[in-house]
C-alpha positions in Angstrom: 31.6 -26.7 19.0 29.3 -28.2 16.9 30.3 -30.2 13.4 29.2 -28.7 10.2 26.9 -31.5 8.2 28.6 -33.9 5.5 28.2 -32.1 2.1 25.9 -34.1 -0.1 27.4 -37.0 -1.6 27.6 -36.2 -5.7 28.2 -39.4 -8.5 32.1 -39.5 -9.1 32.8 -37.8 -13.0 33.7 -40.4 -15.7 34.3 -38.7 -18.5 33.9 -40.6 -22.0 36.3 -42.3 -24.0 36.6 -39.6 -26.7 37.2 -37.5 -23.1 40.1 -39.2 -22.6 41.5 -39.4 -25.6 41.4 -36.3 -26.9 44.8 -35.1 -25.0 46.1 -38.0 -27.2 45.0 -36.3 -30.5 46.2 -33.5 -29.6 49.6 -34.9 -29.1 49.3 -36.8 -32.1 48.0 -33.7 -34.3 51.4 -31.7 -32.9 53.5 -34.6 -33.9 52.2 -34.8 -37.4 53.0 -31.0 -37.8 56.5 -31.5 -36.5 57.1 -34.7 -38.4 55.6 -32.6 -41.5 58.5 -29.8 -40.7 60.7 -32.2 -40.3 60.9 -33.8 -43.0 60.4 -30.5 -45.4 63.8 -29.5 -43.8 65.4 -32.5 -44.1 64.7 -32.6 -47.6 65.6 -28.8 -48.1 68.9 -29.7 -46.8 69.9 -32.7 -46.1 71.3 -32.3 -42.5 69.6 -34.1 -40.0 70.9 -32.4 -37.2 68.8 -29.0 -38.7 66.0 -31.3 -39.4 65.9 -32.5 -35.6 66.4 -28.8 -34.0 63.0 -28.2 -36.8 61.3 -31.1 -35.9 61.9 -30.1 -31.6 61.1 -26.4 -32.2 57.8 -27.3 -34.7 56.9 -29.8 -31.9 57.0 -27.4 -29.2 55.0 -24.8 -31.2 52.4 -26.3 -32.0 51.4 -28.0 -28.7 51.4 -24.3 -27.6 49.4 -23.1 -30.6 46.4 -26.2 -29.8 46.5 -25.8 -25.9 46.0 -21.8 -26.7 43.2 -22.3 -29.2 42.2 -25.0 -26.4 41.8 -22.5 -23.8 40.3 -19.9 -26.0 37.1 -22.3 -26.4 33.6 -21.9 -25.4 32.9 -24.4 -22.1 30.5 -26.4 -22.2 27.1 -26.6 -20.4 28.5 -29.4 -17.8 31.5 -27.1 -17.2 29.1 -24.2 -16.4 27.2 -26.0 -14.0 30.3 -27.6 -12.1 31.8 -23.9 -12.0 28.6 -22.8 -10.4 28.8 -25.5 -7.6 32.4 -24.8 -7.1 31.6 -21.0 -6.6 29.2 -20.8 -3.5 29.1 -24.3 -1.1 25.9 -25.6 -0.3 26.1 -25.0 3.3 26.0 -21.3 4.8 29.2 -21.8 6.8 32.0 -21.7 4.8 34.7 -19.1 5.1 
């Protein structure tokens, strides 16, 4: 049986700083909201038990809200390309 030739060798991906960090503003951009919330209902009522349970459930929210508007946006022209490599291999002998 004969071995099937190494695929071609591609630069390893480093994405950029603002790359990295832009998980971290999404964090930080849920936690303001639920800090917002909480502190709305803590004012509202004084009970900082309610104000927690608002703060948890605000929290929760809106990390769903950003990683659904997240998903919802348009790829970019590097994420295009990489799709393209990832949908047909180079060599004619894959299965």
């Amino acid at each position: 049986m004969t071995q099937s030739p190494e695929p071609a060798r591609q630069e390893p991906v480093t994405p950029s700083r603002r790359d990295r960090l832009r998980p971290l503003e999404l964090v930080g951009f849920a936690a303001v909201l639920a800090i917002f919330s909480g502190l709305v209902v803590l004012m509202a009522t004084r009970d900082l038990v309610l104000a927690a349970v608002a703060l948890g459930i605000a929290f929760i929210v809106s990390i769903m809200m950003v990683a659904l508007v997240g998903l919802g946006g348009k790829p970019s022209q590097e994420d295009l390309e990489a799709r393209k490599d990832l949908q047909q291999p180079d060599d004619t002998t894959w299965h």
